[in-house]
N, C-alpha and C positions, 0 to 999 in steps of 0.2 A: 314203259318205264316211267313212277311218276317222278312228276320234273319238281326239283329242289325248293322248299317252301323257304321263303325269304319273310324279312320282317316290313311292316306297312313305311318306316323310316329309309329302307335300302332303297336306294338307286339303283341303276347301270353304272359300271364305270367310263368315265370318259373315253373316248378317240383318240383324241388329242390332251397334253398334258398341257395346261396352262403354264405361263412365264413367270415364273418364283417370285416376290419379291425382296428387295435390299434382305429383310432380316433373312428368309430362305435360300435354300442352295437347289441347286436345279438337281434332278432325280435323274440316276444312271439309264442311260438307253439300254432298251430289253434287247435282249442277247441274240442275234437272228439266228442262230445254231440250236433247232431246238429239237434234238433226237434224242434215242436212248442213251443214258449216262453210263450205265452198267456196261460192263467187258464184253456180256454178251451182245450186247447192243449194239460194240461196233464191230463185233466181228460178225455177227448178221448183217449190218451197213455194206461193211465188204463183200459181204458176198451177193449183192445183191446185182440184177443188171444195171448196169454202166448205162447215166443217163445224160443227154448233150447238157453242157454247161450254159443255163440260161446270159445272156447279153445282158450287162448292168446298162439301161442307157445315159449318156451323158448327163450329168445332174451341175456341172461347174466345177472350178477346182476348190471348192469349200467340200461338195458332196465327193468329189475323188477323194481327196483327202481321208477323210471319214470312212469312207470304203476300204482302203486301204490300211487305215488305221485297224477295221474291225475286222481284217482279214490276215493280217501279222497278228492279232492278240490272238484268232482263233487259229492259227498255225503252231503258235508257242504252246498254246491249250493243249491240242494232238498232239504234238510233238514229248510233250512231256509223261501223255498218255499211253504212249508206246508206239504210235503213227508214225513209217516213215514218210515223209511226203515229199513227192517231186511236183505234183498239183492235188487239186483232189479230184481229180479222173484217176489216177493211177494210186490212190494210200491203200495199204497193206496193213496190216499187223506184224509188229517185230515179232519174230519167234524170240523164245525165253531159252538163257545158255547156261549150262549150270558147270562150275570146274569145280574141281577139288580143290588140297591145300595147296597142291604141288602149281595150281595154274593152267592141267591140264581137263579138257573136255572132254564132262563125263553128259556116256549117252544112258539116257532112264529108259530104263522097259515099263512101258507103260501098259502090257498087254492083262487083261485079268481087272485092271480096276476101274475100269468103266467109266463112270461120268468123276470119280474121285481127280482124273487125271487131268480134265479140264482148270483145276487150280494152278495145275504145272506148270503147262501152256499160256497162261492168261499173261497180258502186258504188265509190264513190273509198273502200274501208278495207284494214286491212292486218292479217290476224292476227299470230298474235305469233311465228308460225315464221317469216313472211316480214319482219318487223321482224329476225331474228332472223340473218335471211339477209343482209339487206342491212347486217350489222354494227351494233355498239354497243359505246361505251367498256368497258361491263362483260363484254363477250364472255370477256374473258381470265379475267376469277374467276366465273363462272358455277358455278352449283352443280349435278351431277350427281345423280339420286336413289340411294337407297340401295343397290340393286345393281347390278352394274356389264353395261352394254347386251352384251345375246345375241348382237348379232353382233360387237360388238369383240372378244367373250372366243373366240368364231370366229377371227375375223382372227389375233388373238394364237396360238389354237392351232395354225392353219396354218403359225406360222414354225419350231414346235417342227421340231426336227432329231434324231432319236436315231438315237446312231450303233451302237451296238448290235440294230438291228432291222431292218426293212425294208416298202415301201411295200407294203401290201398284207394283213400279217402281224396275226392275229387272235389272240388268245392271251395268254400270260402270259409276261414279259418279267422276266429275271434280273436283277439288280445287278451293275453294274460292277467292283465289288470285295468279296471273302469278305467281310460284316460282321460275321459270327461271330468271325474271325480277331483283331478288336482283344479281346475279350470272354475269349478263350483266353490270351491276351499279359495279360491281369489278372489270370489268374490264378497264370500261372509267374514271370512278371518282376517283382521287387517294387518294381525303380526307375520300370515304367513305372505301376505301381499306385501308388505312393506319389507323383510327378509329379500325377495324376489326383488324388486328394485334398487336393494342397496346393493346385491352382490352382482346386478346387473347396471350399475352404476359404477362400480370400481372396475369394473372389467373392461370398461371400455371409457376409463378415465382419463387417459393417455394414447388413445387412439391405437391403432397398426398401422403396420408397413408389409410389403413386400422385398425381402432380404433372399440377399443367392449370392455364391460366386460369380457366375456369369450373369454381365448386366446383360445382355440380350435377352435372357432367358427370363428375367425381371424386368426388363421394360416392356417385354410382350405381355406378359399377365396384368400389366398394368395397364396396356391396353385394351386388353379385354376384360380388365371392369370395368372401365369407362364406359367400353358398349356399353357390356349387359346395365348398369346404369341406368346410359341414357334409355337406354330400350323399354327398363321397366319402370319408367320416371322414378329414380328412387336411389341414391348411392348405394353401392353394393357394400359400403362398411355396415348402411341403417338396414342394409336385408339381412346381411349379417347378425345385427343384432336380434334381427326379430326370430332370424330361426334359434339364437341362441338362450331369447326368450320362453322360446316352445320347450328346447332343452330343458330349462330350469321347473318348467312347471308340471311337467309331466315324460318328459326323459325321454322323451321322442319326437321327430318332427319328419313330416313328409313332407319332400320337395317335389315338382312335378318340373320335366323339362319342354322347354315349347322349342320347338325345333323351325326353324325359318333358314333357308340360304339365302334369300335378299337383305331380312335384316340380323345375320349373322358377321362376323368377325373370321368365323373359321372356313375350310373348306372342308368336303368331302375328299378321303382320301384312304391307302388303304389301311394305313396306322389305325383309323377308327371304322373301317369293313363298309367306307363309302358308305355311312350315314349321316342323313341331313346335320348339319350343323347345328350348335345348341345356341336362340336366341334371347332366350330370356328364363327364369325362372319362377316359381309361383308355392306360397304354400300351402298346403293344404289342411283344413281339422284333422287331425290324429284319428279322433272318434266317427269318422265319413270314409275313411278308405282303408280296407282291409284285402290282404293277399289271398290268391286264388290257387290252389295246390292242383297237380297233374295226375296225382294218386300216387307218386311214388317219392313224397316226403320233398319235394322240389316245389318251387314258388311259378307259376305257369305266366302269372300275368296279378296285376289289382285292378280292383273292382271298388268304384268310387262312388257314393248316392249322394245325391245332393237333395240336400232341406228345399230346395223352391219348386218340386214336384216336375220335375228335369227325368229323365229314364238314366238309370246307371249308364258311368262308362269304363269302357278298360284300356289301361296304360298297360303298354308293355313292358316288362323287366328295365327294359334299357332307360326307361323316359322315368323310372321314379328313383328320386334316390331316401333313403331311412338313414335320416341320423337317428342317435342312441348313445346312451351308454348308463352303466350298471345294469347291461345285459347277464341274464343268468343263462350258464351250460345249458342248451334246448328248448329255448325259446325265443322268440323271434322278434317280440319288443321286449323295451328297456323298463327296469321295473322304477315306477312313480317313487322317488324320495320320499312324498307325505304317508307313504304306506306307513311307516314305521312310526309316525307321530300322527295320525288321522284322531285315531282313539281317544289318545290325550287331549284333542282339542275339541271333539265329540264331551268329551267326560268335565273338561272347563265350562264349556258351552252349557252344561245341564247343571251344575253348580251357577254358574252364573243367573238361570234363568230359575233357580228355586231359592237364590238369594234376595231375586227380584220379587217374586210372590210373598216373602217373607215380609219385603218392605211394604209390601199394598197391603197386606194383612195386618201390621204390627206400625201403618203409617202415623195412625191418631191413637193417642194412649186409652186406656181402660180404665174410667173413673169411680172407684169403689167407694159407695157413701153409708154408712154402718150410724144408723139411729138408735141411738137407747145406750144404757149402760148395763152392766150385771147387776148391779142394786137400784136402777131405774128402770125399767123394761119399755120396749115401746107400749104404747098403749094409745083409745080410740078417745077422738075427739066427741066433743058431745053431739057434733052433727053425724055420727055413726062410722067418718072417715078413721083410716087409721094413719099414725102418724109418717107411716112409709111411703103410703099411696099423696098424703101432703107432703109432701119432701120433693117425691119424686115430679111431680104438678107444680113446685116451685120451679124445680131446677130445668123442666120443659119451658117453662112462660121467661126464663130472667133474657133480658139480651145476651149476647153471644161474649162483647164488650165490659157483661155485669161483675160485680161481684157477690158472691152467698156467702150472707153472714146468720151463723147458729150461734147458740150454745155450745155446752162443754156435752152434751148428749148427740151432736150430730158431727164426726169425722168423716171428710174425705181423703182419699188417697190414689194416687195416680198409679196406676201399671202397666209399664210395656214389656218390650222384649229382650231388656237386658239383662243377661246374667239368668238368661232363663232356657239359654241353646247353647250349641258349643260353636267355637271361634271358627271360622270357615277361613281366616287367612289363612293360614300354615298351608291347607290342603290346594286353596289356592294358587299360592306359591308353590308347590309341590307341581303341579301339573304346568305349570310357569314355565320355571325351570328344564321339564322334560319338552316341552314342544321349543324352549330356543335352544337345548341342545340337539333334537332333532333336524329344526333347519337349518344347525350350525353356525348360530349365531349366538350373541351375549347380548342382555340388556341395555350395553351400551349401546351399542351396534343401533337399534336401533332407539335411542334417545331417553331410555330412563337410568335417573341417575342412581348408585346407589353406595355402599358402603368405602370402596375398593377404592385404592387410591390412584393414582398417574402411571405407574406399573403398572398393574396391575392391569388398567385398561390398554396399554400397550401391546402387552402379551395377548390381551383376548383379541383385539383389533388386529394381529399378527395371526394369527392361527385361521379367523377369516380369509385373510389374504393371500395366506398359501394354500388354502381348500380353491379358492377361486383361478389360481393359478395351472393345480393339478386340472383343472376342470379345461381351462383355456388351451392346457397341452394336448389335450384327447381333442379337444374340439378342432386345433388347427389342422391336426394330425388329418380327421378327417375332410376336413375343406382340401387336403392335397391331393387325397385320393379320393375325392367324389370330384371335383371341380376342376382345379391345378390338373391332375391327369388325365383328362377328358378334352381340356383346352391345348393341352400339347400335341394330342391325337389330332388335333383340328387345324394341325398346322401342317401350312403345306412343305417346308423344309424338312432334309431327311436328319431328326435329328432322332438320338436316343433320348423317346419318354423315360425309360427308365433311369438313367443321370439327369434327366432336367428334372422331374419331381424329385430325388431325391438331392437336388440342390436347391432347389430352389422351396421358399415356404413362405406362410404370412407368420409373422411375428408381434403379436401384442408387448408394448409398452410398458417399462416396471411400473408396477402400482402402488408401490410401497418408496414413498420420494425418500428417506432415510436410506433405505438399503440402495436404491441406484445411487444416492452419495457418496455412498461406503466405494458401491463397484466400479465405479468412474477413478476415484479418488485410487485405487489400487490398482486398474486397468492404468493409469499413467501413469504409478510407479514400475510398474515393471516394462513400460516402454522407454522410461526414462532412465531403467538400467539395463537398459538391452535385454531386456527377456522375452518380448513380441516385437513382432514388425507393427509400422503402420495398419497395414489393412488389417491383421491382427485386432490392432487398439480401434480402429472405429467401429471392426465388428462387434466389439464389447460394449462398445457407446452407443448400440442400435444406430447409428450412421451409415453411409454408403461409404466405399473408397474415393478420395479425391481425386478428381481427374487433371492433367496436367494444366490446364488453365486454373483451375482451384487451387492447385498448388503452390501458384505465383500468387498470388492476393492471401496467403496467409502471413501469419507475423513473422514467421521462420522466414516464408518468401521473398516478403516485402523489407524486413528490418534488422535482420540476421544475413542474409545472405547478401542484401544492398549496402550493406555498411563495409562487410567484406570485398564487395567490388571497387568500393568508392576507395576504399583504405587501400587494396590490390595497387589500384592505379593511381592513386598520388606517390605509393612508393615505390611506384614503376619513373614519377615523375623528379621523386625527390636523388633514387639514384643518378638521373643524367644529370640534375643542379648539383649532386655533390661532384660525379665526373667532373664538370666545368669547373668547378671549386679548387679540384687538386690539378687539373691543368693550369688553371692561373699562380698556385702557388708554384709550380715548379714556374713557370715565368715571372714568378716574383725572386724564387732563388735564383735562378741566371742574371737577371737584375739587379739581387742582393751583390753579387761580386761586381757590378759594373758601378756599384755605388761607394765606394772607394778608390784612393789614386795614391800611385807607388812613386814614390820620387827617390830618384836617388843623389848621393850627397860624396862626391869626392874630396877628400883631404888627402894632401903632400906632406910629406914629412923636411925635414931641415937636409937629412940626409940625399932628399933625392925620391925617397920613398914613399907610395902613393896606397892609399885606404878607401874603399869605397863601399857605403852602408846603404840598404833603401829603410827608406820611411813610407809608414802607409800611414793614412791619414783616411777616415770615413769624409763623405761629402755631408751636404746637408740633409738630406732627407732621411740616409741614416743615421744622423747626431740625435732626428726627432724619432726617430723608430726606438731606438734606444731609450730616450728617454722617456718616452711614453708609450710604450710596448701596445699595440695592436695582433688580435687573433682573427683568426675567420668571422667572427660577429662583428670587427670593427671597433669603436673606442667608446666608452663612455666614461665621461669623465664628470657628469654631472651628474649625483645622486638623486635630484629630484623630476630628470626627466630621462624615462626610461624607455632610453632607446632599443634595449636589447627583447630580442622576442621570448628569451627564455626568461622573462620575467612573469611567473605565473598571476600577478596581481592585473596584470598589462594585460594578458591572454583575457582575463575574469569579467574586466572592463570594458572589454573591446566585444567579448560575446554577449556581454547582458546589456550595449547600446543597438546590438544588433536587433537582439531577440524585441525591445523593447519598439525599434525599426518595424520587423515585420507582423508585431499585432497592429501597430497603425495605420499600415498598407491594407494586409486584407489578403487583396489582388497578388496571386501571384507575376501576373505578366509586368507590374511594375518595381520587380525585384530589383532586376540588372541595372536602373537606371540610377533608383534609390539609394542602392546599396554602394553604388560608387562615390554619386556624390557624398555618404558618409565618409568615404576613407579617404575623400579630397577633404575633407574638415579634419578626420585625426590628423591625417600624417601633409601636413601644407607643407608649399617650398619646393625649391625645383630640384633640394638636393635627397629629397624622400622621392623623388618621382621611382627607384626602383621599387623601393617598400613600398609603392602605392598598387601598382600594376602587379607587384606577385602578392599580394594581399585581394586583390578584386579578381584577382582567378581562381583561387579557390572559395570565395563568398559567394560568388554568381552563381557558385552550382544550383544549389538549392537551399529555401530558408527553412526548412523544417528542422526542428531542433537538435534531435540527432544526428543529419547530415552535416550541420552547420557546425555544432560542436566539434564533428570529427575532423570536418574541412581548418579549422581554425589548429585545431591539435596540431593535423599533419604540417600547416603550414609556419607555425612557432620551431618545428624543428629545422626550417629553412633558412640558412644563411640574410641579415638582413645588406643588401650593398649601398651605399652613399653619403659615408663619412665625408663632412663638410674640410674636416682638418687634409686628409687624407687624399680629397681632390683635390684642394689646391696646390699641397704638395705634388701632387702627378702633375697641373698645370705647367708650375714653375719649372720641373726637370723638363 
């Protein structure tokens, strides 16, 4: 039998399962029960001779444990399978009971149907492929493992169609179009080079990120560029760019992967069929490495020549990866961009260089010198010359600096080349035009000025940037499925590749700062009317979600939600000072009535007859209550010192000597000390000492403007106590 051909990348798989780490979850132990699943399976088990039951030897109570654990699951298992079991020396197969409606047990003649009846018989369970089969709500999001089934990738390659080859055809198969050809055009054309830069310039003018719902899932990929990074001295945004370079120039790029487990990131495992890890990256010329066919319309392997007289080599399927795009239906590269404008810059190019022969031809003018007139003729001098051949013998001998002075018999006249051909700008222009709509660009774009106003270049400078956008979308797209899921494969945690690529992506930066204004600016109106949540609104700000230390150090955290605690607890403090307030006034009423005295007054009458009246009379403390009525603030009786706290000029005063206090400090640690000695200056006297000490408890909190403001608010609404009139009077009673 020949033994199974494996790829130069596979390994063995390990013995032993290495210890997961933090981001990984450890992999389920393999199942020690590993017979036939099928019905027949274990009713042939049963039938089999009875074998002594091997002695587990003592392993500790961690491995009891375990054992025991994996010997109740695998009980539950059979049991649910139709096994009754008292151990398993003695399991059996349940026979199958079948009753009618009534309840009673109906017996089947099973005679005549031969092997049909064996379905009768069989244990009423259902593994989970035939649960599987006969459908489940969840059927539709079922999760596929990590790579994708060997024979759908079959299937899928069977529809491949190249039209360039034929059934049968083993060999190495050509590209569709010269890809050298855009590479040559970079270097002589400078509009189609300078196109290529500018739109390779806005695309990565704002950088990317790596964006997902799950940060794990994002902090690992972010790990593993930093590898491949450092691995290939090189950020992987600027490898990025170059393959995105290759993109632009010729619509295709080959990536070659280097595989290393010492200096990889990832592990071998079976999500990726226990191949070496991928350590670094590398690109290759387009026009050096060509696919190798099997003869039956399949890619076998590539086959790569190198320019330094090196012998070919070949990659296998797995180790290259082909970007592309503006692939056509059956074909296997991406067709060059410049295809469609080549011509027009071939046909500029040949106008240009028959413009330039016209200038070397037509550079020095035609000087036409006409001797003689119609009623003068030329005619010969007496030394036998005639007078043309002396003209022309002047005009060799004059200096170059001279001037030729004749008669009215010798005219010259200058002739060049104007108005003697037809205008070549128009057609100029004409092929202009077609090659910067070709590479999608405007005159602006790249630096000439011309009619069109601020609009105008607006809208053209717009239309670039959403070509480069569509462009950026295919490109990320494929970096998840060449890269992103190859890196998830490589992880040793049992997660679903299939939910981590399709959460997780790299995301490019808006490049149009206008329109991310607009989207910010809308993104928080509709947070700010409840229309998204938070994570919501920073996923639309390209941001991460805040985490809960982040969340405290924002403004919300720090000055919305601190001004609420602060405010919370001083009117946690001002309700017990009012408590106190209305308990002194009720002992100021019990008091009110002991502040009057009842006399009474008897008078006798003449008769014998006696009358007796009381008189109340207030004492002194209430003669002044009266006449100078005091409330809970106490008395003020001088207009121009204002004692009472609800005097908002007072309150105004007192926080702008503060504020003006703590820019001269600085230092917050010398608040408490500072800040008191002011309010021993406002309020002097031994009869403000209350107003002093509940004034310096809510200042000391803190001097930052807001807190201070609010400390000072809450503390104006506090009863002030130490009426000088007021104590003396309690003295004297």
């Amino acid at each position: 039998m020949a033994s199974k051909k494996t790829s130069p990348n596979q390994r063995p798989k390990p013995l032993a399962v290495a210890a997961p780490s933090l981001f990984e979850e450890a992999k389920p132990a393999p199942a020690p029960y590993a017979a036939d699943m099928t019905p027949a399976g274990f009713v042939a088990q049963a039938a089999r001779p009875k074998r002594p039951i091997k002695v587990v030897p003592n392993v500790g109570p961690a491995g009891d444990a375990r054992i025991a654990a994996i010997q109740k699951r695998l009980a539950i298992e059979l049991k649910q399978m139709g096994l009754n079991i008292g151990s398993l020396k003695n399991a059996h197969v349940a026979e199958r009971t079948l009753r009618d409606a009534g309840g009673k047990l109906v017996h089947v003649n099973l005679e005549g149907l031969g092997e049909r009846a064996a379905a009768i018989n069989q244990p009423r369970w259902h593994s989970v492929s035939d649960r599987m089969a006969r459908g489940s709500s969840k059927d539709a999001a079922k999760i596929i493992s990590g790579t994708i089934p060997a024979n759908f990738k079959l299937k899928l390659d069977n529809e491949q169609d190249i039209l360039n080859s034929y059934w049968g055809y083993v060999g190495l198969i050509e590209p569709e179009y010269d890809l050298l050809e855009g590479w040559t055009l970079l270097d002589t054309e400078a509009f189609y080079r300078q196109a290529i830069n500018r739109k390779l310039a806005l695309a990565f003018r704002n950088g990317a990120q790596v964006v997902g719902d799950n940060q794990d899932f994002v902090q690992y990929i972010e790990r593993r560029m930093k590898q491949f990074g450092y691995m290939m001295n090189q950020k992987f945004l600027m490898f990025l760019k170059e393959v995105l370079f290759d993109l632009m120039v010729s619509s295709n790029c080959i990536v070659v992967k280097i595989r290393d487990a010492e200096a990889s990131g990832g592990y071998a495992n079976d999500k990726n069929r226990n191949l070496v890890p991928v350590a670094g990256y590398k690109v290759v010329p387009t026009q050096t490495i060509f696919p190798f066919l099997d003869g039956k319309g399949r890619i076998e392997k590539w086959r790569r020549f190198f320019g330094m007289g090196r012998p070919f080599r070949d990659y296998p399927v797995e180790d290259v990866i082909h970007f592309h795009w503006d692939r056509k239906p059956g074909h296997l590269f991406g067709t060059p961009r410049h295809v469609s404008f080549r011509d027009d810059i071939f046909a500029l190019r040949r106008l240009e260089e028959n413009i330039e022969l016209l200038m070397v031809h037509h550079l020095f003018p035609l000087f036409h010198v006409a001797v003689g007139t119609p009623e003068a003729p030329c005619q010969y001098t007496t030394e036998g010359m005639s007078e043309i051949d002396k003209i022309r013998m002047l005009i060799q001998e004059m200096p170059k600096e001279g001037v030729f002075v004749t008669d009215e018999r010798v005219k010259i006249e200058v002739h060049g080349a104007a108005k003697e051909g037809i205008d070549p700008n128009p057609i100029l222009a004409h092929y202009k035009r077609r090659i910067f709509t070709g590479m999608g660009v405007s005159p602006l774009d790249l630096g000439e000025v011309d009619t069109g106003n601020r609009a105008t270049a607006e809208n053209v400078s717009q239309n670039l940037k959403d070509s480069i956008k569509a462009d950026l979308d295919w490109f990320v797209s494929q970096i998840s499925m060449f890269f992103f899921k190859e890196w998830f494969q490589e992880a040793r945690s049992a997660l679903s590749v299939q939910n981590a690529v399709a959460d997780v992506g790299l995301e490019f930066h808006e490049i149009d700062v206008d329109t991310q204004i607009k989207k910010e600016t809308h993104a928080a109106n509709m947070f700010n009317n409840h229309g998204i949540d938070q994570t919501e609104y920073r996923r639309r700000m390209k941001l991460k979600p805040l985490s809960k230390d982040q969340d405290k150090i924002t403004h919300f955290g720090k000055h919305i939600v601190g001004l609420e605690k602060v405010k919370h607890g001083h009117a946690k403090e001002l309700l017990q000072i009012q408590h106190e307030h209305a308990t002194e006034q009720q002992a100021a009423a019990s008091q009110n009535a002991a502040s009057t005295k009842t006399t009474k007054i008897t008078r006798r009458h003449a008769n014998g007859a006696s009358t007796t009246r009381q008189i109340t009379e207030p004492v002194k403390k209430a003669v002044a209550n009266l006449m100078q009525p005091a409330n809970q603030h106490g008395k003020n009786l001088d207009p121009h010192k204002a004692r009472s706290s609800q005097d908002p000029g007072l309150l105004r005063q007192l926080y702008d000597r503060f504020l003006a206090l703590s820019g001269a400090l600085g230092a917050e640690d010398r608040w408490d000390v500072e800040s008191a000695a002011a309010v021993d200056a406002m309020f002097p006297g031994a009869e403000m000492l209350s107003v002093r000490e509940t004034l310096k408890s809510y200042v000391r909190i803190s001097n930052e403007a807001d807190l201070l403001w609010a400390n000072m608010s809450t503390w104006s609404l506090n009863p002030i106590p130490g009426d000088p009139e007021e104590d003396a009077l309690a003295a004297a009673a």
